[in-house]
N, C-alpha and C positions, 0 to 999 in steps of 0.2 A: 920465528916471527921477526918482522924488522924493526916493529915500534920497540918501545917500553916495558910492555908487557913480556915481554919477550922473556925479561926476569924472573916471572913470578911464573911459578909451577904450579898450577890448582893441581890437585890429586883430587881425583872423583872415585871414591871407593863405591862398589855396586857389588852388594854382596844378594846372590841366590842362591839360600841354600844356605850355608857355610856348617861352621862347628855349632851344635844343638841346634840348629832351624830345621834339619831336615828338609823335607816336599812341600812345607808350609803352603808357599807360593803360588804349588802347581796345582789346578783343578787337577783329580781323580776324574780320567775322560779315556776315550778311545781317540779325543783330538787333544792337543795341545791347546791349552789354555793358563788365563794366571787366576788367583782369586781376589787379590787386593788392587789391580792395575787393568789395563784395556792394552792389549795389545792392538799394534797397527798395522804394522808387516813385517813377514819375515824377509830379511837381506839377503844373506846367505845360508848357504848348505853345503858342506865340504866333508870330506872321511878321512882321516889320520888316522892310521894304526887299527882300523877295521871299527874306529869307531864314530858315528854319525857326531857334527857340530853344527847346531842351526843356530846363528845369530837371526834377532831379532828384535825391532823395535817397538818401545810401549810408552804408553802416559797414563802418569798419575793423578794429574789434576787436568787433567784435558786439555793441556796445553803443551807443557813441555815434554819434550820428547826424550826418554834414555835410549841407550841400547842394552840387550844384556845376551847370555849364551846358555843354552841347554846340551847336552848332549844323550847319544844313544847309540843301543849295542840292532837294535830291532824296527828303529822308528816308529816306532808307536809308544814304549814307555819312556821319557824325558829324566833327566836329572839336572836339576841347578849346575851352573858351574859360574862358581863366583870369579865375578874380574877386576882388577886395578887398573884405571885407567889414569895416566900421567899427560896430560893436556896444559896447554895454554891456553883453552877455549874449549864449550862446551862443542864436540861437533858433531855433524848433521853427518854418519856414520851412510855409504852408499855403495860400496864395494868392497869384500874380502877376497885376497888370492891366496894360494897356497905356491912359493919357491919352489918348487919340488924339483929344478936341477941347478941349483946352487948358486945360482944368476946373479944373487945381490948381497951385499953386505947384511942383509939382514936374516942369514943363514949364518948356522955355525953347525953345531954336532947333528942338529934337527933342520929339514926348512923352516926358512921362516915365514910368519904369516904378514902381510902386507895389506892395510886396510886404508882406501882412499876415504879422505872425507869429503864435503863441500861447504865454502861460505856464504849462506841465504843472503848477506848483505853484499857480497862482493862477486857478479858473474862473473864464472870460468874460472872462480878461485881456488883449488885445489890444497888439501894440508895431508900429510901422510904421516901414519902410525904404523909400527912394526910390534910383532910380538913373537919373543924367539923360546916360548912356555906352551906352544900351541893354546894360546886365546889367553891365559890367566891373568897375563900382565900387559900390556899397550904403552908404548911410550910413542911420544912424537917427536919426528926428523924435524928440529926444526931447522937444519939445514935446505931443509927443500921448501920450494916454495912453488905451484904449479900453477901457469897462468894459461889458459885453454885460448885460442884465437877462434873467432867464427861465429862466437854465441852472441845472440840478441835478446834469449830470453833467457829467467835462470834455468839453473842445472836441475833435474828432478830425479835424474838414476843414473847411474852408472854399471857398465860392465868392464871389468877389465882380465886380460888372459893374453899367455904366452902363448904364439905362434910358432909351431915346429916348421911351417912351410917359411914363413919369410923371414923367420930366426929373429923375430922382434914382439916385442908386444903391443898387444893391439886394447884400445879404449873404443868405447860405444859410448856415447854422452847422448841423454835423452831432454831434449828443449826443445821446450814446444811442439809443434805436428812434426817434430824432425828428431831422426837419429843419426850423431855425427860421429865418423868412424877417426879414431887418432892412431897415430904408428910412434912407437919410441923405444928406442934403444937401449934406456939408463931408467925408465922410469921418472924421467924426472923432467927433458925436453920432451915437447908432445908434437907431432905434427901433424894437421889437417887433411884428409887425404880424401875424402867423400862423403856424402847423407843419402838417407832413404827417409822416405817418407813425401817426396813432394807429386806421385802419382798415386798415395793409395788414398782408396776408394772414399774410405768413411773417415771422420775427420770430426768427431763430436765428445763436448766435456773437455776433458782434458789430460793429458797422455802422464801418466803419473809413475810408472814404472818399467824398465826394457830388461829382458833376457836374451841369452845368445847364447849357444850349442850346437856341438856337430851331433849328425844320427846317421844309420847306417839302416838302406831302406829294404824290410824283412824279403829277402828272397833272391835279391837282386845285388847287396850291397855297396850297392852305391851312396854316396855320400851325402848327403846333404845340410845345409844352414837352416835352423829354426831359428828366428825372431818370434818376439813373443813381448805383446807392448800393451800396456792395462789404462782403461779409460775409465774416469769416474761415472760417464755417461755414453749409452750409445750402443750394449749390449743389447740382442736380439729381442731379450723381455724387460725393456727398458732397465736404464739403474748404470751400475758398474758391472763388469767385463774384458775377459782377457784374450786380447783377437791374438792371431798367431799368423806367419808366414814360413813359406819354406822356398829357398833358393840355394844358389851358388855363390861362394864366398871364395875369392882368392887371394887376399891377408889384406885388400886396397876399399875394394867396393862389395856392394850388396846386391845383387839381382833375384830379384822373388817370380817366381815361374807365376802369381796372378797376384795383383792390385786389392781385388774384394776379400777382406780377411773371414778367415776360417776362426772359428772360436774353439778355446778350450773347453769353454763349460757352457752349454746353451741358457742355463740358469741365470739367474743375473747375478748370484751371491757370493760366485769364484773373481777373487780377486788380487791384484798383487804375487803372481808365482814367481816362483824362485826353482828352479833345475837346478840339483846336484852335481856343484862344477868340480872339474876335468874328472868325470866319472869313466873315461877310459883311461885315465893314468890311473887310477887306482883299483881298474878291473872290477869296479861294478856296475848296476845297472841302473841307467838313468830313472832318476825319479822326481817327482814334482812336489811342491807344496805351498797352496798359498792362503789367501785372509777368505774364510766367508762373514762377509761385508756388501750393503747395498746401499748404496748412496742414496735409492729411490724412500729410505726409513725416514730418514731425516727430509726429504724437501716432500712428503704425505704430514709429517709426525706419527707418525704408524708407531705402533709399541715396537720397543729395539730392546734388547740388552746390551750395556754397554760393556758386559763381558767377552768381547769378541774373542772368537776360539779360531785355531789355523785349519781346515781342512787336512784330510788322509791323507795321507804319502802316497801319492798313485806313482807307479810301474809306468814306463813311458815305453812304447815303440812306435816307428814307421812305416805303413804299408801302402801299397797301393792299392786302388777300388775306386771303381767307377771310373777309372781315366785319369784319374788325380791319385796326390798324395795327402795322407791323414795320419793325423797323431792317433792311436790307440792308449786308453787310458784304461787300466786297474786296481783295485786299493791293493795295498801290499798284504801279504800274507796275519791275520788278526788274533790273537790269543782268545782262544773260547775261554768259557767261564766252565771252572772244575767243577762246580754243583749244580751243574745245569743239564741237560740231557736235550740230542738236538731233536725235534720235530720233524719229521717226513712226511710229504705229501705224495703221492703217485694218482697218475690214471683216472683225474675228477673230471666230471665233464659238469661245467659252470653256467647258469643261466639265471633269468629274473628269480624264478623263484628255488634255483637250488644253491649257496653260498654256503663255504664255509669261515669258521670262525675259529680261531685260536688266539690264545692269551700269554704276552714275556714278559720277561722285564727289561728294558733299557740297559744299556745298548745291545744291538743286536743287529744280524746279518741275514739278511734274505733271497736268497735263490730263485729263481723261478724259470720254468720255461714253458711257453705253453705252443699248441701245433696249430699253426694256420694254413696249412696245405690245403684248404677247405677254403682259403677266402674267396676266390671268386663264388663261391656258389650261393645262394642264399641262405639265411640260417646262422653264417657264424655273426657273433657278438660284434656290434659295432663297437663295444669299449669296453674294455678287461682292464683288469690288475687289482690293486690292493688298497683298501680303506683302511687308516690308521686313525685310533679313538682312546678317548678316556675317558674315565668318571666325572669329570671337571668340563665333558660337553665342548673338548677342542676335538677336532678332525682334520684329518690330511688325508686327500687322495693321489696316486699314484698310479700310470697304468697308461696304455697303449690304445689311442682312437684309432680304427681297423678304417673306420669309413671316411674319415679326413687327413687317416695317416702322422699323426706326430704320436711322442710320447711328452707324456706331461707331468706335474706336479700340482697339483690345486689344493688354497687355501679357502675354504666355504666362507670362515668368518672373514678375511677381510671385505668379501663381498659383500656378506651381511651388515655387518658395522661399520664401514668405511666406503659405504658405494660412492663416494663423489671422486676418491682418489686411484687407486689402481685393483684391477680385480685380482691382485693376486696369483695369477695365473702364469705357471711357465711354462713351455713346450718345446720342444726341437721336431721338425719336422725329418721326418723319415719314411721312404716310400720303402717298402721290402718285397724281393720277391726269393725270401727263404722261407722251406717250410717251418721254421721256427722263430719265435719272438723270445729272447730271456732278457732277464731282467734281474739287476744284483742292485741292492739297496741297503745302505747303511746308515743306522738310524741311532740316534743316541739325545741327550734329551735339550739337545738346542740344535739338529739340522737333521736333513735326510737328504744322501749323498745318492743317485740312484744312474748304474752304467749299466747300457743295453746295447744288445748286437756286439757280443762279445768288448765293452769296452770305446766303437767307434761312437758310441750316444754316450754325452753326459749332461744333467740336469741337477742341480745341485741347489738348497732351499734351505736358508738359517725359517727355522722353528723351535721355541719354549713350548717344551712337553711339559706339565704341571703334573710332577710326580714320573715314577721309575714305570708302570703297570698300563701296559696300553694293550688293547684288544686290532684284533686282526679279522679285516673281512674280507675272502679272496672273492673276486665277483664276476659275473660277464652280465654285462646288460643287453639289450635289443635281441637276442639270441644266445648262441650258446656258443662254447669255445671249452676246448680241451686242456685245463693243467698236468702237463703230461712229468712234471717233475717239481717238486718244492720244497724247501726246506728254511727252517728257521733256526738260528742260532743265536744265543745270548754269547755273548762275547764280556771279555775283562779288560 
């Protein structure tokens, strides 16, 4: 730093976990959550030595913002990992990279970890921390000082990542309806070199968070650039939402093959993601994770928990269909529950009055596929899928309108008790002509995660289940429809 301050070292100790605290912290979930703090988003995602590192930030008194680090051998069970953080200032923590060839002083026997921060008082002010412990310990350069040229509005996200094509590294700074792309050599001169954002389509709320990744497109491998930019408003079923693009990146500019963004999550409750950077240096497979979170709680006052939990680690690829290109999303592989025994369904045929009914407990994974080879004719069920209830008289439905075509997620009571503000209602529209509809839904007792058509549908819904014990109604209404495969599983 150049003032005064410059002297004075605050040490910010952020202990998760440590010696006798154990899990305290962590909710016991199939998502990542805290129990005494409100997570906001997660930053990064990175693998050292085969083992997962999610930073992430949170608040305590709902204002100030920490950041802290979990790691994982499976991404679904977390452990604290406590950090020493050595600052001149508290910072506004917005990009982690990983050195992984040796690039900068702040490598020695291990790479080292290199995390940008930003100054909310000062635009395009940049401060840099190194940590050569893989995350335990952070100091700050205060020899660096980074001034960004170009920006009119503050900084809200950053991406930053080494280029093997233009042997430089490259920033993404996210301001305002704009993502401005920087090239530098040293990490520490930045230079200006183009934006995107001034042709796409939708442009509503306010753009709070950007990702950037390469993907490799299934069949074809060809290459391509994901952007991926999170609005607190503007998503398909009002609220917050995370639009994505896919283009061509050659280390300078951005070109997205269309303007109207594709979403990640049709729901409005996926928010803030984060992809697993340089998940081809380290030879695994791209994966996602980000906040369910909906902005639409707070400007209803709708009941929220202000326990927010991170959504699944979904499994990411890129296919082509219908003439375009699309993210495919599915949760990662889940640890069943040892005292549990899965449920089987085969061969039901569904209608008004023939349903069935089975009873879990929380958390739990659902399978389904049912045969619509029949829909043109008359007779099949204009809406299938599955009613979820408890003793406590909450309900969620879930399931596939045949004769309007989307899949959906409906909350009954907010329509009941809150008809002046939003029906609660989410959908992605999907027209199909397979003989088959499936449908995978994870559910646990604050959201129901639900991917159909192998993955290219997702619909995602934060719901408080009161209590572990929910009943299952599998149904088809207007008609009849075949559940030609199902299964339930309580998961740990």
């Amino acid at each position: 730093m150049k003032n005064s301050i410059a002297n004075i070292i605050l040490v910010l100790i952020v202990f998760f976990g440590g010696s006798g605290c154990g899990n305290k912290n962590i909710r016991t979930s199939i998502h990542f959550s805290l129990q005494d703090s409100a997570l906001t988003k997660p930053v990064e995602i990175i693998c050292v030595d085969d083992v997962y590192h999610l930073y992430y930030t949170y608040s305590i008194d709902g204002k100030s913002k920490k950041w802290g680090q979990v790691e994982s051998k499976d991404l679904q069970h977390w452990n604290n990992v406590p950090m020493r953080i050595e600052s001149a200032t508290e910072n506004n923590i917005k990009s982690i990279l990983v050195d992984w060839s040796y690039l900068t002083k702040y490598s020695n026997e291990k790479p080292g970890l290199i995390a940008f921060c930003s100054n909310d008082d000062k635009s395009g002010e940049l401060s840099l921390l190194f940590s050569h412990d893989n995350g335990l310990t952070w100091n700050e350069d205060s020899d660096v000082s980074i001034l960004l040229d170009g920006l009119s509005d503050p900084i809200m996200d950053l991406k930053v990542f080494w280029n093997d094509n233009t042997q430089k590294w490259n920033m993404l700074v996210l301001s305002g309806y704009q993502v401005q792309f920087y090239s530098s050599d040293d990490l520490k001169e930045w230079e200006y070199v183009s934006r995107f954002g001034d042709d796409v389509y939708l442009k509503s709320g306010e753009w709070t968070s950007v990702d950037f990744f390469p993907m490799e497109v299934e069949k074809t491998g060809v290459i391509k650039w994901i952007l991926t930019i999170s609005a607190d408003k503007g998503s398909p079923n009002e609220g917050s939402g995370v639009q994505y693009f896919v283009g061509d990146y050659d280390g300078f500019s951005y070109v997205s093959s269309h303007n109207k963004p594709k979403w990640i999550d049709h729901g409005s409750d996926i928010y803030q993601t984060v992809v697993l950077s340089d998940y081809y240096t380290v030879n695994k497979q791209p994966v996602l994770i980000g906040s369910i979170y909906n902005s639409i709680y707070q400007k209803f006052n709708l009941p929220d928990d202000a326990q927010t939990e991170f959504s699944l680690v979904r499994k990411l690829s890129l296919i082509e269909k219908f003439n375009d290109l699309y993210l495919i999303q599915q949760p990662t592989n889940l640890a069943e529950s040892n005292s549990a025994s899965n449920t089987f369904i085969s061969g039901i045929e569904l209608a008004d009055q023939k349903q069935i009914e089975e009873k879990a407990q929380l958390p739990i994974k659902i399978d389904l596929k049912f045969n619509v080879d029949n829909r043109l004719y008359l007779g099949m069920a204009e809406v299938f899928g599955v009613k979820i209830s408890n003793d406590n008289g909450q309900e969620l439905i879930v399931g596939y309108q045949a004769e309007r075509r989307y899949f959906f997620i409906s909350d009954p009571s907010i329509q009941k008790n809150y008809p002046d503000t939003w029906d609660g209602f989410n959908y992605a529209p999907y027209v199909t002509n397979e003989p088959q509809v499936d449908m995978t839904l994870i559910i646990d007792q604050k959201s129901v995660e639900l991917f159909a058509m192998e993955g290219l549908v997702g619909v995602s819904r934060k719901f408080v289940f009161e209590g572990d014990v929910v009943d299952f109604q599998f149904f088809g209404k207007n008609g009849s429809i075949s559940l030609q495969e199902g299964k339930i599983t309580e998961l740990k």
